[in-house]
N, C-alpha and C positions, 0 to 999 in steps of 0.2 A: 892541284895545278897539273901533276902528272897525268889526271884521269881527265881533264877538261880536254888538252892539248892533243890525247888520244881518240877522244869522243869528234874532237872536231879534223883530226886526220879521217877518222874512220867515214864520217861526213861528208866529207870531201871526197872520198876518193885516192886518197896520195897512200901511199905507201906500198904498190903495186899488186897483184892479187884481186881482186874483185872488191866490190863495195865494201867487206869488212875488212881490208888490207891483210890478208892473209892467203894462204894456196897453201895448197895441200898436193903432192908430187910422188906417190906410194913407191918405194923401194925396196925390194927384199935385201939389199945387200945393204943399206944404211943404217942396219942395228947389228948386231954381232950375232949369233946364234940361229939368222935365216933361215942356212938352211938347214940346219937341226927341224927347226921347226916345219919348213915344207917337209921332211921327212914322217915328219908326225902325222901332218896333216894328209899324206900320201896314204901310208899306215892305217889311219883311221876311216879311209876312206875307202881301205880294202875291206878292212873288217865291217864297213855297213855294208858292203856289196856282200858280202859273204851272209851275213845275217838274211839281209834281202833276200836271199837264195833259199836259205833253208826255212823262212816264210813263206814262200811262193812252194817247196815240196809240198810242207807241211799243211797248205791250206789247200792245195791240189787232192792231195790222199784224203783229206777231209773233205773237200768238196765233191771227190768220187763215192768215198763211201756213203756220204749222206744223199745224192741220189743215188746209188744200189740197194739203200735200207729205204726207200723213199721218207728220209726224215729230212722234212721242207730245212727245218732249222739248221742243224749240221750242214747240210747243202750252200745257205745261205753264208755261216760261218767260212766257211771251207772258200768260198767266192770272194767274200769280203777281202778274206787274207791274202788271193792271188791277185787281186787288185791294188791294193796299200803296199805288197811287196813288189810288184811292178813297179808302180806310182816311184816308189822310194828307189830303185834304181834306175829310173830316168831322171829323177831329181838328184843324185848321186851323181851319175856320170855326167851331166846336166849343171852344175854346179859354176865350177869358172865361169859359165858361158851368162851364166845367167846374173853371178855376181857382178861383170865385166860391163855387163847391156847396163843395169841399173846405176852402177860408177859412170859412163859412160852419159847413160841423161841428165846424172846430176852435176856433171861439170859442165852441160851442156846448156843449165839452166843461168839464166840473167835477173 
């Protein structure tokens, strides 16, 4: 009786929130430990910028040596890597903005 009476709120319409009578309202500060946890995720997101970095060296001195030795391969490695550690620190710092746009269109959807 209880799942009938729910099915046919959800139906309906009633219960405020969108078609499934529900909404979702994201709050860092409405669970305890917040910002512990943005701290972490601050933290964490030093250390892929940091990694990033030492990708992008690493694959630079390899991508130099491997055209000064003309070894296509090495070259190509060396390239790969200064691109994916790029890549990942625009994505990196790029983050909120991009989480926020995709939140943003799905509250936006009907």
């Amino acid at each position: 009786m209880v799942l009938a009476n729910a099915a046919a709120a959800a139906s309906s319409g009633a219960g405020g929130g969108g078609a499934g009578g529900v909404a979702l309202h994201p709050s860092l500060s409405a669970l305890p430990g917040s910002g512990t946890l943005q701290s972490l995720v601050n933290g964490l997101g030093a250390w892929a910028l940091v990694a990033a970095l030492v990708g992008l060296v690493i694959g630079a001195a390899a991508w130099a040596l491997g055209v000064h030795s003309q070894n296509y391969q090495q070259s190509m490695v060396g390239r790969r890597a200064v691109l994916v550690s790029a890549m990942a620190a625009l994505l990196i710092g790029g983050a909120p903005d991009i989480i926020n746009f995709f939140f943003g269109q799905g509250t936006s959807l009907h």
